[in-house]
CHARMM internal coordinates of N, CA and C (Angstrom, degrees):
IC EDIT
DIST 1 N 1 CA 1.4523
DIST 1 CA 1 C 1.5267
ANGL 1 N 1 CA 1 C 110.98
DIST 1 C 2 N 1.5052
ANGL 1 CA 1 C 2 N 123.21
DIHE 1 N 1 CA 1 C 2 N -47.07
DIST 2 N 2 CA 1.6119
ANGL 1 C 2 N 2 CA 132.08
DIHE 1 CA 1 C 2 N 2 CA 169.16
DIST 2 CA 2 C 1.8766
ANGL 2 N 2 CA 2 C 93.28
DIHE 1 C 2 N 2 CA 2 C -39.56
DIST 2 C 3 N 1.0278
ANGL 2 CA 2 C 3 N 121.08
DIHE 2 N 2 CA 2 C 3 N -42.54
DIST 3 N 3 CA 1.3819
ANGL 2 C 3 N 3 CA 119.36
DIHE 2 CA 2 C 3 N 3 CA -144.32
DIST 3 CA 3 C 1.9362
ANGL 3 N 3 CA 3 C 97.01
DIHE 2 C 3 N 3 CA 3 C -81.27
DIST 3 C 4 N 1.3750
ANGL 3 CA 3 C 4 N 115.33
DIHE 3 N 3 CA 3 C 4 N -38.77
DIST 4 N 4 CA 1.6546
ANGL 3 C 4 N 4 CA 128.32
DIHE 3 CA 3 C 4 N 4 CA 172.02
DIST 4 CA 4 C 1.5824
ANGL 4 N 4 CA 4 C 83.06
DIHE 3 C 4 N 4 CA 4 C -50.63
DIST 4 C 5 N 1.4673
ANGL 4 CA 4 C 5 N 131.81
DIHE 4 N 4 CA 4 C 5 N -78.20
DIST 5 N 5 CA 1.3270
ANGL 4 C 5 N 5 CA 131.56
DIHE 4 CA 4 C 5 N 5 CA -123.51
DIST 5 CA 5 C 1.8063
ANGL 5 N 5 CA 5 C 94.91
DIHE 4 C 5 N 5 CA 5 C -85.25
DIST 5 C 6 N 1.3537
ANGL 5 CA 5 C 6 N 129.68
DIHE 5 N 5 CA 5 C 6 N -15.31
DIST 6 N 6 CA 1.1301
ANGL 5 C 6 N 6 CA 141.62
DIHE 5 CA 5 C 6 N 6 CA -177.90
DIST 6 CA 6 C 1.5736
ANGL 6 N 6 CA 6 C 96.72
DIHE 5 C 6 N 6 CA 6 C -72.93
DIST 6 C 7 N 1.6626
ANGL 6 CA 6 C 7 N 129.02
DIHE 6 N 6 CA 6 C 7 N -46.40
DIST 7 N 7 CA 1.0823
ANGL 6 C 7 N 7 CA 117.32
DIHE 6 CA 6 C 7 N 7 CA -161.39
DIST 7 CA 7 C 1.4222
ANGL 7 N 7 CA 7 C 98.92
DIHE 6 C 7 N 7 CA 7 C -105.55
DIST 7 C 8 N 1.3529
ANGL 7 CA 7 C 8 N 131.54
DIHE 7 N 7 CA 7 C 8 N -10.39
DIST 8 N 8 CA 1.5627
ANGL 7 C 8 N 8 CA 127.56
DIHE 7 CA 7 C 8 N 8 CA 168.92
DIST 8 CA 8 C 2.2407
ANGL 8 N 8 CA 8 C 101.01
DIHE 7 C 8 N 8 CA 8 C -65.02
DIST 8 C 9 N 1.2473
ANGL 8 CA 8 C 9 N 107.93
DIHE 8 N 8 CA 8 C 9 N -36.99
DIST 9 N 9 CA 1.8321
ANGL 8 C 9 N 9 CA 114.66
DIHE 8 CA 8 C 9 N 9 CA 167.65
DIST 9 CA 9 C 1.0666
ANGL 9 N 9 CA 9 C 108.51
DIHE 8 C 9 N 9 CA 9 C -34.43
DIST 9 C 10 N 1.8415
ANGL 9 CA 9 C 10 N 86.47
DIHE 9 N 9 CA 9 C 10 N -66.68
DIST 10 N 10 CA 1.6036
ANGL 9 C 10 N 10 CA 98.12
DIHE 9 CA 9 C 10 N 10 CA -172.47
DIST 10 CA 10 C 1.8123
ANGL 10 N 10 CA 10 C 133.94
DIHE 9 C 10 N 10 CA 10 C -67.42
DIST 10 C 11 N 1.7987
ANGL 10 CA 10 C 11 N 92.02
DIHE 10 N 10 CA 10 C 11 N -24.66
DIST 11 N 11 CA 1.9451
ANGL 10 C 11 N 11 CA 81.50
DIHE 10 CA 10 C 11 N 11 CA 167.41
DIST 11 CA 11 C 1.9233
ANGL 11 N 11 CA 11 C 107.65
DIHE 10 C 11 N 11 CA 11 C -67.85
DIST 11 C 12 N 1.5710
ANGL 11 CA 11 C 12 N 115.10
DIHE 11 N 11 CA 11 C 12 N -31.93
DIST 12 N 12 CA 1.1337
ANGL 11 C 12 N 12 CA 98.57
DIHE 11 CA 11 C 12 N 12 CA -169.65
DIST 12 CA 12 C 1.6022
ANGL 12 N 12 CA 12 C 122.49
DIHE 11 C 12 N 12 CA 12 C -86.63
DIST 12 C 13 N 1.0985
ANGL 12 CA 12 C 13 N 110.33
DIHE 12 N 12 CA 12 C 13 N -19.36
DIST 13 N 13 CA 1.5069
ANGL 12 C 13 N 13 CA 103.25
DIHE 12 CA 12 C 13 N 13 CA 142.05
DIST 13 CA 13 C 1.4450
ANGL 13 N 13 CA 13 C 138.69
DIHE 12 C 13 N 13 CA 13 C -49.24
DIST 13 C 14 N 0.9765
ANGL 13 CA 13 C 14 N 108.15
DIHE 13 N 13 CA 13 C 14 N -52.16
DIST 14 N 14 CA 1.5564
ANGL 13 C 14 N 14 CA 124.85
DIHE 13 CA 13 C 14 N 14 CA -179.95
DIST 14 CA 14 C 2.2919
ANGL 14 N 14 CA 14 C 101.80
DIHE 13 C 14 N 14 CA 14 C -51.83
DIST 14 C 15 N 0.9562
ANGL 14 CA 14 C 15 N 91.28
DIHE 14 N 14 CA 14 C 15 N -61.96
DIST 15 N 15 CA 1.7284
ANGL 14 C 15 N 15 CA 112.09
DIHE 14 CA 14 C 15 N 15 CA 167.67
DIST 15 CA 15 C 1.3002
ANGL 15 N 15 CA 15 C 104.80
DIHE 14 C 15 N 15 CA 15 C -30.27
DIST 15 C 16 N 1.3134
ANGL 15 CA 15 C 16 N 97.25
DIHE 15 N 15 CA 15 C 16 N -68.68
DIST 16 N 16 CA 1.5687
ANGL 15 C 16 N 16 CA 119.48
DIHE 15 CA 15 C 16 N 16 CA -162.62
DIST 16 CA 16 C 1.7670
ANGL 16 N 16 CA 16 C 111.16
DIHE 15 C 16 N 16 CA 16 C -64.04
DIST 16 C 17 N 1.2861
ANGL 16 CA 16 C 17 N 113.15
DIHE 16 N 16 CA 16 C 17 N -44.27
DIST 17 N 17 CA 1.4319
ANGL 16 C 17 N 17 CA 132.85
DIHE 16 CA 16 C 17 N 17 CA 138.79
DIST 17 CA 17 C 1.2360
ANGL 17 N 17 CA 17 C 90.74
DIHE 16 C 17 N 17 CA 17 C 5.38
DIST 17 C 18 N 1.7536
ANGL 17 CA 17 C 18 N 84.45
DIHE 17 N 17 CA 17 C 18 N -123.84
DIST 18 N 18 CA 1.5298
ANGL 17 C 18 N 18 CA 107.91
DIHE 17 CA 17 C 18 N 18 CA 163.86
DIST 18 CA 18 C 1.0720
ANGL 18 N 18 CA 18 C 142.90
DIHE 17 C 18 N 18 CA 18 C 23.26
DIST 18 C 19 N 1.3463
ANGL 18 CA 18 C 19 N 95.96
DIHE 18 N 18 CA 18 C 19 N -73.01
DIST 19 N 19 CA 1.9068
ANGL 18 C 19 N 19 CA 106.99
DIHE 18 CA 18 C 19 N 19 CA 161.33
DIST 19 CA 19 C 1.2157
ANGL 19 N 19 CA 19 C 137.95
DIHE 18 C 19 N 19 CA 19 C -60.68
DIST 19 C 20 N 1.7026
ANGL 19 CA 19 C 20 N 102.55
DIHE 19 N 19 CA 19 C 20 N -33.45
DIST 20 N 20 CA 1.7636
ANGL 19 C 20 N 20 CA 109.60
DIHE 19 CA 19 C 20 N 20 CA 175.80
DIST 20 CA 20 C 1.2002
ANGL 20 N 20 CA 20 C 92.51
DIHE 19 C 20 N 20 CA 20 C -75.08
DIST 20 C 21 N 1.7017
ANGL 20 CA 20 C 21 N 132.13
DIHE 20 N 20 CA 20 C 21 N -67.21
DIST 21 N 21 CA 1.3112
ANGL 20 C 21 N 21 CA 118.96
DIHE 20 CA 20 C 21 N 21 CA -157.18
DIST 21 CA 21 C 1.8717
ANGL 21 N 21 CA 21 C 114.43
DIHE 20 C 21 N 21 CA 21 C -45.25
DIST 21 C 22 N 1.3884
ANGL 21 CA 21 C 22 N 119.12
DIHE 21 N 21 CA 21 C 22 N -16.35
DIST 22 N 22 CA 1.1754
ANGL 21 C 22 N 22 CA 110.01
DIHE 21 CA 21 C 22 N 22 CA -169.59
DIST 22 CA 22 C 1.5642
ANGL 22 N 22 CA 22 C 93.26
DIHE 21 C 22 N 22 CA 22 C -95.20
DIST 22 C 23 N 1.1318
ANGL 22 CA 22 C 23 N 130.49
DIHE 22 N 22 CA 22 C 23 N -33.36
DIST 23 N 23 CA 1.4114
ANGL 22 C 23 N 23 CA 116.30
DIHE 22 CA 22 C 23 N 23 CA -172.51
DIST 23 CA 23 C 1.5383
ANGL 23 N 23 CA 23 C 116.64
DIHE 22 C 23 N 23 CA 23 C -68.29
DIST 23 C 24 N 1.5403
ANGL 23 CA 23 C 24 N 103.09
DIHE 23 N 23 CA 23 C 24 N -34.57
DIST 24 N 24 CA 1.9266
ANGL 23 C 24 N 24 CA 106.56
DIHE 23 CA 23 C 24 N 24 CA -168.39
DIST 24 CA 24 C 1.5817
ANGL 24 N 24 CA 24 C 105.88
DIHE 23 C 24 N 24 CA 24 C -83.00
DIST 24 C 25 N 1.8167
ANGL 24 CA 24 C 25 N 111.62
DIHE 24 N 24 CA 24 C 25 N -26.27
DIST 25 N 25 CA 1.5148
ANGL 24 C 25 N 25 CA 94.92
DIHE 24 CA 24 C 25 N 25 CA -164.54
DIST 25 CA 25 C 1.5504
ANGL 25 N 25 CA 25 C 86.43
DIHE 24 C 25 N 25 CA 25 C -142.30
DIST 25 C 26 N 1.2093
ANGL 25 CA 25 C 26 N 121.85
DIHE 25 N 25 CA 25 C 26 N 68.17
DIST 26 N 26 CA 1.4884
ANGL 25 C 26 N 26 CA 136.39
DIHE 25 CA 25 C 26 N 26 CA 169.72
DIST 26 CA 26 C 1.6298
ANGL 26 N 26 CA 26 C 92.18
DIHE 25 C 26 N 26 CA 26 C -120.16
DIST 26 C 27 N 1.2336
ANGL 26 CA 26 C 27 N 124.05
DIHE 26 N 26 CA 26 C 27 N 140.27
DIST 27 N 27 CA 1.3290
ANGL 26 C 27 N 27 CA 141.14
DIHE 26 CA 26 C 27 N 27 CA -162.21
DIST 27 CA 27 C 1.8891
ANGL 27 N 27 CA 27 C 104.09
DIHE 26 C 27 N 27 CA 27 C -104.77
DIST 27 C 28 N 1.0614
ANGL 27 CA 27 C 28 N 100.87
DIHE 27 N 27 CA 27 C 28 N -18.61
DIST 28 N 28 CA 1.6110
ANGL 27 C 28 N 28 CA 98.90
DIHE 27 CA 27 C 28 N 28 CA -161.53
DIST 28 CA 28 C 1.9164
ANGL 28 N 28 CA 28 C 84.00
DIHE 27 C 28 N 28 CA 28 C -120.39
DIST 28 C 29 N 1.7085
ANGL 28 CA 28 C 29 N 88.20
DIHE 28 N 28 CA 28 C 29 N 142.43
DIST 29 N 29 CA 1.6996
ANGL 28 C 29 N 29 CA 116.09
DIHE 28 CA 28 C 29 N 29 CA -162.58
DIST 29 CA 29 C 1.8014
ANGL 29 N 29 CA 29 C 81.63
DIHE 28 C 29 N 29 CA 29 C -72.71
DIST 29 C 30 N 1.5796
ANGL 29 CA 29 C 30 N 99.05
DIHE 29 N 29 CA 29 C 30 N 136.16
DIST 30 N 30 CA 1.3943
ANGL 29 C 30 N 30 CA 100.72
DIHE 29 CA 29 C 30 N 30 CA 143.38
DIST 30 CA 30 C 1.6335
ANGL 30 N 30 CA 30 C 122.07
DIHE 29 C 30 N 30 CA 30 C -145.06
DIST 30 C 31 N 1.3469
ANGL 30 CA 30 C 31 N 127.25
DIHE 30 N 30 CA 30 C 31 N 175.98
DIST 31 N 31 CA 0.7512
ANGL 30 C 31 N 31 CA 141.20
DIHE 30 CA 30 C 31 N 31 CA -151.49
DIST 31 CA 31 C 1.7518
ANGL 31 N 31 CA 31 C 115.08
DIHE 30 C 31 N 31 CA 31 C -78.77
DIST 31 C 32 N 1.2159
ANGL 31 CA 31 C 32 N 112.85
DIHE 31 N 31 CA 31 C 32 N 147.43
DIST 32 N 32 CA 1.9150
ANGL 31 C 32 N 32 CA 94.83
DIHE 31 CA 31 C 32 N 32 CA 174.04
DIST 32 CA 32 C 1.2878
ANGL 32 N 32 CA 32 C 111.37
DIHE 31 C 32 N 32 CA 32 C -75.09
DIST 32 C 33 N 1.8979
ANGL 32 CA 32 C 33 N 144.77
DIHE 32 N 32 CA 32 C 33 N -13.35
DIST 33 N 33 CA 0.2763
ANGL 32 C 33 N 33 CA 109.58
DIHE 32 CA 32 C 33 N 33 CA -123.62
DIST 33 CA 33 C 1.9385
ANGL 33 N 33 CA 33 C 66.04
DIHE 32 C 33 N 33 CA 33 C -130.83
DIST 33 C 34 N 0.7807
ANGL 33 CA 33 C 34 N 99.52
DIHE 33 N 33 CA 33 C 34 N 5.84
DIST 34 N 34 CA 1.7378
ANGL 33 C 34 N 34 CA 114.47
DIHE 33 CA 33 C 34 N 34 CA -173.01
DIST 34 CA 34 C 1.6686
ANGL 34 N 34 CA 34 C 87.31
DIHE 33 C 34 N 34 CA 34 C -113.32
DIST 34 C 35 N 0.9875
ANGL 34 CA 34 C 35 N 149.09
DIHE 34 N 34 CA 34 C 35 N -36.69
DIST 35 N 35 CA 1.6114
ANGL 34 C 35 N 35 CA 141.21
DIHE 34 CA 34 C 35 N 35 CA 149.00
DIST 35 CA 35 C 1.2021
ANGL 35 N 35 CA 35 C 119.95
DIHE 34 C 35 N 35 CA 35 C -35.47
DIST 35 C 36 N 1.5172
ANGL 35 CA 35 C 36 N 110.33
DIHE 35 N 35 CA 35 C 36 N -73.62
DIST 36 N 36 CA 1.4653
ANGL 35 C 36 N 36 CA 122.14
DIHE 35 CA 35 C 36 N 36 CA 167.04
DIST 36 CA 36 C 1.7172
ANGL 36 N 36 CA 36 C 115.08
DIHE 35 C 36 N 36 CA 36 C -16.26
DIST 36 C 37 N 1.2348
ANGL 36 CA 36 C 37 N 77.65
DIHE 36 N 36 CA 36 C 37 N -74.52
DIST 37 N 37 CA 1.8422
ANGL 36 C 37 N 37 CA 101.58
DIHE 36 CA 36 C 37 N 37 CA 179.65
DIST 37 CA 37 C 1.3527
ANGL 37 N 37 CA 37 C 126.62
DIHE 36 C 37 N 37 CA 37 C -52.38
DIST 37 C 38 N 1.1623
ANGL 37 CA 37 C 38 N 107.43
DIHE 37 N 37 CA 37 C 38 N -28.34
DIST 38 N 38 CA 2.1136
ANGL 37 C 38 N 38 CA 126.22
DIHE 37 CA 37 C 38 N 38 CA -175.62
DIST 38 CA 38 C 1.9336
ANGL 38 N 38 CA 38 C 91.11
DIHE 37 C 38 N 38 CA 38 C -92.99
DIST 38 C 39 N 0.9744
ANGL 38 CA 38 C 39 N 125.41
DIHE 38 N 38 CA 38 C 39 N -20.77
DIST 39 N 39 CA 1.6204
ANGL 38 C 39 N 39 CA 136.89
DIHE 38 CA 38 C 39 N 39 CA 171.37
DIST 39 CA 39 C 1.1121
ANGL 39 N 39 CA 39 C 115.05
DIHE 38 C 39 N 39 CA 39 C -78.45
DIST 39 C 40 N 1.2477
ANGL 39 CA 39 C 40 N 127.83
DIHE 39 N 39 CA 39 C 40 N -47.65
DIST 40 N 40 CA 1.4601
ANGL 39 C 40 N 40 CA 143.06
DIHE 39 CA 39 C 40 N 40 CA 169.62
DIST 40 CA 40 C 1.4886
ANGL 40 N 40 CA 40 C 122.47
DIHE 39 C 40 N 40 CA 40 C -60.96
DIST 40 C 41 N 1.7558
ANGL 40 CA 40 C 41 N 115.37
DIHE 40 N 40 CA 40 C 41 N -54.04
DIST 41 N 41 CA 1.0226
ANGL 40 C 41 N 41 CA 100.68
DIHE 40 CA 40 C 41 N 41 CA 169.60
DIST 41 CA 41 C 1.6487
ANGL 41 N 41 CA 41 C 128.27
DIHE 40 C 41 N 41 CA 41 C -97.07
DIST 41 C 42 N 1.6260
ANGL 41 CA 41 C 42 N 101.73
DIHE 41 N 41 CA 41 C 42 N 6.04
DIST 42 N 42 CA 1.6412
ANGL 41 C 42 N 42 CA 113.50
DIHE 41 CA 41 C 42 N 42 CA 178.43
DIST 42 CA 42 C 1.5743
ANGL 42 N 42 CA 42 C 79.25
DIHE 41 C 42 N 42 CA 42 C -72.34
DIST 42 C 43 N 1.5687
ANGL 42 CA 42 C 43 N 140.62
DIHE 42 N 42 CA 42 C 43 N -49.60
DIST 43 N 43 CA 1.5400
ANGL 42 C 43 N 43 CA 117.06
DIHE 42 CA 42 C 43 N 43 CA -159.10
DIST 43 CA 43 C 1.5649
ANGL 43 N 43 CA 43 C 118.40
DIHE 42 C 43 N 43 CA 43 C -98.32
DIST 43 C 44 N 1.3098
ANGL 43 CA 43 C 44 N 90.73
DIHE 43 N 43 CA 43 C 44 N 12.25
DIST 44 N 44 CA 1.2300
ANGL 43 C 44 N 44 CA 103.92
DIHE 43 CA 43 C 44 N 44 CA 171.74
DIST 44 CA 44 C 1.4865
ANGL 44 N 44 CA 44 C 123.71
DIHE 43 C 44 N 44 CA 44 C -92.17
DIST 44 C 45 N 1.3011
ANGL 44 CA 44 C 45 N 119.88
DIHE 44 N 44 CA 44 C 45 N -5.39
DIST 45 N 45 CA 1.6260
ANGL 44 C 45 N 45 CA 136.19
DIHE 44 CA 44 C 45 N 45 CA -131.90
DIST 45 CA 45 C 2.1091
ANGL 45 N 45 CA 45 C 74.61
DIHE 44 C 45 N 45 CA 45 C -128.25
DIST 45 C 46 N 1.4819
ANGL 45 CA 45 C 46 N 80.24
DIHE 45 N 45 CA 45 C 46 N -62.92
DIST 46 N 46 CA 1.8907
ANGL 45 C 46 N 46 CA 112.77
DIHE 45 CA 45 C 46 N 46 CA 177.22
DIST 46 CA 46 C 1.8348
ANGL 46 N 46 CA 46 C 98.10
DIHE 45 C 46 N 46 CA 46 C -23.10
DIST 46 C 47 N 1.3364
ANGL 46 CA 46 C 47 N 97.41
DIHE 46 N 46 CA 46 C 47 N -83.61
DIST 47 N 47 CA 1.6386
ANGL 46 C 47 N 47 CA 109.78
DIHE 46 CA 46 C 47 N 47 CA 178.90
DIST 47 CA 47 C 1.2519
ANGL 47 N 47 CA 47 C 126.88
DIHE 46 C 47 N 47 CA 47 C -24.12
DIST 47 C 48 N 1.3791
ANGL 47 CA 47 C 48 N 102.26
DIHE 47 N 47 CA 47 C 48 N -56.95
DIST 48 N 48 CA 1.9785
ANGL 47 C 48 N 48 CA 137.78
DIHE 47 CA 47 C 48 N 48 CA -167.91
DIST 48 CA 48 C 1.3988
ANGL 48 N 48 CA 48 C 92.56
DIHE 47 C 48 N 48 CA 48 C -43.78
DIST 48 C 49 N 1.4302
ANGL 48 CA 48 C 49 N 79.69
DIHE 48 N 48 CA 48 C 49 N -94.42
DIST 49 N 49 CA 1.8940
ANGL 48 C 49 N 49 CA 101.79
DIHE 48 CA 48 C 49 N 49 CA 158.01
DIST 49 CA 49 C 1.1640
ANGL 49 N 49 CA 49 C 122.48
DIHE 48 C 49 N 49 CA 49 C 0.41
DIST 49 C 50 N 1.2210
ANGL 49 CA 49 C 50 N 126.62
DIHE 49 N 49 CA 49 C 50 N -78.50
DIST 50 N 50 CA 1.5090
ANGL 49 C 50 N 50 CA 144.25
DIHE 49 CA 49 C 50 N 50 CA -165.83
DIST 50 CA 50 C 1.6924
ANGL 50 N 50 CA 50 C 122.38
DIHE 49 C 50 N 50 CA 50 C -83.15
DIST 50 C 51 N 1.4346
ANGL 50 CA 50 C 51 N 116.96
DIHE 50 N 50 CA 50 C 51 N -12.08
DIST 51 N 51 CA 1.2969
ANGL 50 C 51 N 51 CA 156.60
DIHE 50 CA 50 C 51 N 51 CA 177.17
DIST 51 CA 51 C 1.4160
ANGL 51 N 51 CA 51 C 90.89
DIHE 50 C 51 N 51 CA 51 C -84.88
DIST 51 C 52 N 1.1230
ANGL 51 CA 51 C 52 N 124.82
DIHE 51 N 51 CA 51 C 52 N -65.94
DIST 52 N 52 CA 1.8503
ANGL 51 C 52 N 52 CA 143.56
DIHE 51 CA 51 C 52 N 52 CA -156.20
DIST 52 CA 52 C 1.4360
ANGL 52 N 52 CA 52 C 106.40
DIHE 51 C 52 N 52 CA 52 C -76.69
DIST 52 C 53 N 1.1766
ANGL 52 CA 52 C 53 N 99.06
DIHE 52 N 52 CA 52 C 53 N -32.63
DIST 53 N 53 CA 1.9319
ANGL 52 C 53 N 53 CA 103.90
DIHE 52 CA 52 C 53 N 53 CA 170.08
DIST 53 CA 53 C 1.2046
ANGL 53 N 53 CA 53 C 116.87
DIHE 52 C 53 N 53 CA 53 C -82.89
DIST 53 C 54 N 1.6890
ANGL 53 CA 53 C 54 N 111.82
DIHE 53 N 53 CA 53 C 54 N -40.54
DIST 54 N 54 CA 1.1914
ANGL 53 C 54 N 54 CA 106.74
DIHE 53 CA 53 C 54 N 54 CA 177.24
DIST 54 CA 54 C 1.5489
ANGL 54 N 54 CA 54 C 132.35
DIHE 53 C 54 N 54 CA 54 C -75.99
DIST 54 C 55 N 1.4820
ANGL 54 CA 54 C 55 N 102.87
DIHE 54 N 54 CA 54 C 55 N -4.88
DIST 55 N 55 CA 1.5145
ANGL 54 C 55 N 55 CA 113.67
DIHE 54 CA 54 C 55 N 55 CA 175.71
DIST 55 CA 55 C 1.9754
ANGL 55 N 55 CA 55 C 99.98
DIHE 54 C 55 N 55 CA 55 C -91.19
DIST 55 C 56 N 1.3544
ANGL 55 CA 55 C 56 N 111.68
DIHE 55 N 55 CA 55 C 56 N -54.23
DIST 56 N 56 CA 1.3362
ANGL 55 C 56 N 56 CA 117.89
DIHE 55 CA 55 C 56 N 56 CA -171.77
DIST 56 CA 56 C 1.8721
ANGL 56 N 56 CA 56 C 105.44
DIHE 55 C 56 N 56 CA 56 C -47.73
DIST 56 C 57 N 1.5737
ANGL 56 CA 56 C 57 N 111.88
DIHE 56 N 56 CA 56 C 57 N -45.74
DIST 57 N 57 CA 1.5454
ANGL 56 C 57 N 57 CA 111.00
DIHE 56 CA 56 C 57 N 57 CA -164.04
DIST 57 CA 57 C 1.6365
ANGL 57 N 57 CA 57 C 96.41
DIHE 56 C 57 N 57 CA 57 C -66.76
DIST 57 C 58 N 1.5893
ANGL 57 CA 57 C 58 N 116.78
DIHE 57 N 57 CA 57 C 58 N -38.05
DIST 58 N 58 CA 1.3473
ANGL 57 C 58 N 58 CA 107.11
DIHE 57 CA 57 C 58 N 58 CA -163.87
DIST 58 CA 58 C 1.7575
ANGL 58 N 58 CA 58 C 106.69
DIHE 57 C 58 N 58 CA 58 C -62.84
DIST 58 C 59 N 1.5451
ANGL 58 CA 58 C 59 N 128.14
DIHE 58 N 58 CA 58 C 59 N -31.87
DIST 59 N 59 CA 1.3436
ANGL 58 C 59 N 59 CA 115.01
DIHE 58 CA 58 C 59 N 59 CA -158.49
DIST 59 CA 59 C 1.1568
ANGL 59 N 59 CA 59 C 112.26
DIHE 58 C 59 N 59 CA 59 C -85.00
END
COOR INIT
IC SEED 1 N 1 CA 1 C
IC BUILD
């Protein structure tokens, strides 16, 4: 069970990743409000994900 909740971390890290690398070394201006939003549904996607593993590994 440690081992589900180790890799549900790890999708939301990985996500979360994702997101900084695009904010610090993305070349093209964007918006706060188009950030916000690419945050929201990167941890939203994040959750699903990690929810979906953790139901699938248990059955």
């Amino acid at each position: 069970m440690a081992a589900n909740w180790w890799l549900a971390l790890i999708i939301i890290a990985v996500l979360n990743g994702i997101v900084l690398w695009e904010w610090f070394w993305s070349s093209e201006p964007v918006s706060k409000t188009a950030r916000k939003w690419f945050f929201i549904v990167a941890n939203a996607v994040g959750v699903c994900l990690a929810v979906v593993e953790l139901i699938w590994l248990d059955l």
